[in-house]
Phi, psi and omega in degrees: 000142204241095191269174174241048169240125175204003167205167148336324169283342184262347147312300155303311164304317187298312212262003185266331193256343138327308212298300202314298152001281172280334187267331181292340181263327147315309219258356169260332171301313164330304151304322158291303171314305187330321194256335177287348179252032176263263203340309196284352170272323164287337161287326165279344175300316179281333165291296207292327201280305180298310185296291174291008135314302174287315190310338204255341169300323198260016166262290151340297176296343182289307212264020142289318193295324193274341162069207185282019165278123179272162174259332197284325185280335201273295173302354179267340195235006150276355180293281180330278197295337134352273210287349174289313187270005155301329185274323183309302202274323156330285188302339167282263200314334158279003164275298198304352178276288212301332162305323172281280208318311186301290202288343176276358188222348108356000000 
């Protein structure tokens, strides 16, 4: 009877064709994960794409509806009336200051 392990060289094969084995079976699990997260960046790659489609459709459509209304006299004149009523409210306390200052030196 004839076994088949019978010198050192047949060991060193045995234990090279396992090796092979195992590292070929890592390096194809590997390779699966590798393409399921390629597919999931192409689906999100493709959702993130749909999403700036509608934003952009829908951008269009804001500056059709507003057309020729401008923003800029509305923003100009909410400016305005700010800084009037920041000098309006300035200008009070520095009479009422300047008024204690008065009755205190009286």
């Amino acid at each position: 009877m004839t076994t088949m392990i019978q010198t050192s060289k047949d060991v060193l094969f045995l234990i090279l064709g396992v090796s092979i084995f195992v590292i070929s079976f890592f390096f194809s699990l590997l390779l699966y994960y590798l393409i399921r997260v390629v597919s999931e960046l192409s689906k999100t790659a493709k959702a993130i794409g749909r999403v700036g489609q509608r934003v952009d459709e829908v951008s269009k459509a804001i500056k059709e509806k507003i057309g020729g209304f401008s923003l800029m006299p509305l923003i100009s004149e909410a400016i305005r009336l700010v800084i009037e009523f920041l000098r309006d409210k300035r200008g009070k306390k520095s009479s009422s200051a300047k008024a204690s200052e008065d009755e205190e030196n009286r």
